[in-house]
N, C-alpha and C positions, 0 to 999 in steps of 0.2 A: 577682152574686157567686157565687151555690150553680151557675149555669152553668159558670163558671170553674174554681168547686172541682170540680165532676163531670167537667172534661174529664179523658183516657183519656192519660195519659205513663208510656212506658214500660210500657203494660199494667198502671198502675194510677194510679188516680183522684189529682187535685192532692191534696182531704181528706187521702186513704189519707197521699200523701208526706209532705205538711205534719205529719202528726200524729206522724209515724215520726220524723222529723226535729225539731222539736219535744220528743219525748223525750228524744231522745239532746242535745241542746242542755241540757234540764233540767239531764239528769244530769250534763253534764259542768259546768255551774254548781253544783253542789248537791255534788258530786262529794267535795269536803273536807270536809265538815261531815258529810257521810254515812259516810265512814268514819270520821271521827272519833268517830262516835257509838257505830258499831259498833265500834269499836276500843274504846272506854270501857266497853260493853258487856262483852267478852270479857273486858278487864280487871277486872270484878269477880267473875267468874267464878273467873278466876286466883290471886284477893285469897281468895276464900275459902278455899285450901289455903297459900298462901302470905303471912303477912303482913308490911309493914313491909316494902314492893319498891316501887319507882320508877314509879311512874305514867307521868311523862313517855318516861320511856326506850324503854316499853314499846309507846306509842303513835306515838313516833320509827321506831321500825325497822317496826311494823306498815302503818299507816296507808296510803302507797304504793302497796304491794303491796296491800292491800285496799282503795283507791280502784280503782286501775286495773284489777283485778277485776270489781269492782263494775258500772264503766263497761260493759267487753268483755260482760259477762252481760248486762245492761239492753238493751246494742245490740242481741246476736242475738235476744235474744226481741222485742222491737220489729221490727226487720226479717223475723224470723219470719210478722208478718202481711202483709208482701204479697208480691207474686205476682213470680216471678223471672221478669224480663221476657225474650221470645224473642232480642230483639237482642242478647242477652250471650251467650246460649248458642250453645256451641262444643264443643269435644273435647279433652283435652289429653293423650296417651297413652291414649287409650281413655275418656279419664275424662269425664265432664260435666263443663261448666265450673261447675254449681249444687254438685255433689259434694263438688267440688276446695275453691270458698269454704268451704261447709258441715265441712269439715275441717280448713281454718287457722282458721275462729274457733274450733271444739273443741280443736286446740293450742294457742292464745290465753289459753281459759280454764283450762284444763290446767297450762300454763308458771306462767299469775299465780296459781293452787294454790300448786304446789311450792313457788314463789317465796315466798309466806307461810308455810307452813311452815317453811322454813329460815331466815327472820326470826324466827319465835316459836322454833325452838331455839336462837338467837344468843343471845334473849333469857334463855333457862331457860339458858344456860349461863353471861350474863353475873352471874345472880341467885347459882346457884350458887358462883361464880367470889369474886364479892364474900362467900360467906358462909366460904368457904373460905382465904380470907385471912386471919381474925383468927383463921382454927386452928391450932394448934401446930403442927398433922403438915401438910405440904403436900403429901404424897402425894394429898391429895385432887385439888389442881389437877390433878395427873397422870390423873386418872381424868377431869376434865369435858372436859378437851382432846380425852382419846382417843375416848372416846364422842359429842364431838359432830362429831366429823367420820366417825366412823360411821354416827351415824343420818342424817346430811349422805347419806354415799352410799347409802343404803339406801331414802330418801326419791325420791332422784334415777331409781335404779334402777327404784323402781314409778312415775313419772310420765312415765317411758319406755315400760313397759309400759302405763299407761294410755293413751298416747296413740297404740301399736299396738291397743287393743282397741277404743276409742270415734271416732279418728280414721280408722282405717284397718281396722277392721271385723276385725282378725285375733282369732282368738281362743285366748285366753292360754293356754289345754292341749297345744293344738298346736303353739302360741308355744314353750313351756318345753321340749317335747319336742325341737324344731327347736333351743333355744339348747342344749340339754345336750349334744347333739354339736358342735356349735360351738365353746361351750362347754371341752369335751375340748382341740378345737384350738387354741380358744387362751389355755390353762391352760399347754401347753407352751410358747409361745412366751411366753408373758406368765410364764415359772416363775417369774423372779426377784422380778420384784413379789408374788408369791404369797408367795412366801419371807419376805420384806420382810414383809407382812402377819401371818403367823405369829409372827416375832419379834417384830413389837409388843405382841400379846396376850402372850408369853413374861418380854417386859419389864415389862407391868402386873399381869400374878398375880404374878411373881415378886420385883417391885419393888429388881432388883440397886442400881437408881439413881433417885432423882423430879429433879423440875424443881426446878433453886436448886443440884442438888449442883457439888463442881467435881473433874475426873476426868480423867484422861488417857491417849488413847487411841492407837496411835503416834505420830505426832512432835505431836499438837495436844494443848492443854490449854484446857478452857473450862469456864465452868458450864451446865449444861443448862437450854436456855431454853425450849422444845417439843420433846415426843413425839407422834408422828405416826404414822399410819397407817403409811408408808411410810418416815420417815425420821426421828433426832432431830437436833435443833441446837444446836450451841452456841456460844457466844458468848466467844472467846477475850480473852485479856489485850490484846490490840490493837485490843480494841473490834470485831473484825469475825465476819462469822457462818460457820462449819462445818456442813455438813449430812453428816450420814453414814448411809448404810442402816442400817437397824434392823437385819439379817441380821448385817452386819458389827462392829454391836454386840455382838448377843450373842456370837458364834464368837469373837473378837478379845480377845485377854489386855489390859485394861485398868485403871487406877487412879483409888482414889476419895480424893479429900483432906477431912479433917473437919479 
């Protein structure tokens, strides 16, 4: 038997395989109940600034995303110990083929990041959301919409750059300086969206309208059922949805019905 395990596959030992593979088999059994745990974990974390919030909710949108995390980490450092066998290795653009792997699992763990985080602010915004219902003023819902798809893209934007500094070895100073002329270019092509952007912030400090009002804006009449980064909606007497640029919100002589 220790014959057996000693023979040489793949430039490395049956043990070595067996044992690599073994792990990743654990984990991927234990897989639920490990994030579950650590999901419960967090969760009391959370409990201590916030009290009186949904446990289960919280563990529903987590959990997923920190399982499968969980798993992709476990794997590479397991696979970490043995030896990248010569028969794989090749060139792909100049690249090694050990490089090239060594880079999609770093996007891997990278993506299932982000991906958790954007679940825990689904979460903090769903918590929000709910405490901001029994308020009188609903201006506030107008405020967790807008911010969580802010920090939605703002989130997204650095797991972009993380995945050029740790995946792709670029480094983020020269990175920034490289996108700021870019950047430049395409500010202009992209103005209107940029525009867009501006009048949303425009419409949230200046609160001409929140979500629930009903208003009328050339020929459509709805109530405003989301403010958006880029655009609000609303939801006319025909029951169907209007999307209008923010920009053309604010510019656009409009009416509010009380």
């Amino acid at each position: 038997m220790n014959r057996f395990l000693d023979q040489v596959f793949f430039d490395n030992t049956v043990r070595s395989c067996c044992i690599v593979l073994g792990i990743i088999l654990l984990v991927l059994i234990l897989k639920r109940f490990i994030s579950r745990y650590i999901a419960g974990l967090l969760f009391k974390l959370i409990q201590r600034n916030w009290k009186n919030i949904d446990k289960n909710s919280f563990i529903n949108l987590v959990v997923h995303p920190l399982g499968i995390f969980f798993v992709i980490l476990i794997s590479i450092i397991a696979l970490h110990k043995l030896v990248f066998p010569h028969q794989l290795a090749f060139e792909i653009y100049d690249y090694p083929s050990a490089q090239v792997l060594h880079s999609l699992g770093t996007i891997a763990i990278i993506v299932c990041f982000i991906w958790l985080l954007l679940r825990v602010i689904d979460f903090i915004a769903l918590v929000l959301g709910q405490r901001a219902n029994v308020a009188p003023d609903q201006a506030d819902n107008q405020l967790i919409f807008f911010f969580k798809d802010f920090f939605k893209v703002i989130i997204v934007v650095f797991g972009i750059l993380m995945i050029f500094h740790f995946a792709f070895n670029f480094r983020i100073g020269n990175l920034l300086t490289g996108l700021s002329i870019i950047g430049a270019a395409i500010a202009l092509a992209l103005r209107e969206s940029i525009e867009n952007l501006i009048a949303s912030f425009i419409i949230f400090f200046d609160k001409p309208f929140t979500i629930g009002d009903l208003i009328r804006i050339q020929n459509f009449t709805g109530n405003v059922e989301r403010i958006g980064l880029r655009s609000t909606r609303l939801r006319t007497e025909q029951k169907t949805y209007v999307t209008v640029p923010n920009k053309q919100m604010v510019d656009s002589i409009w009416t509010i019905y009380h």
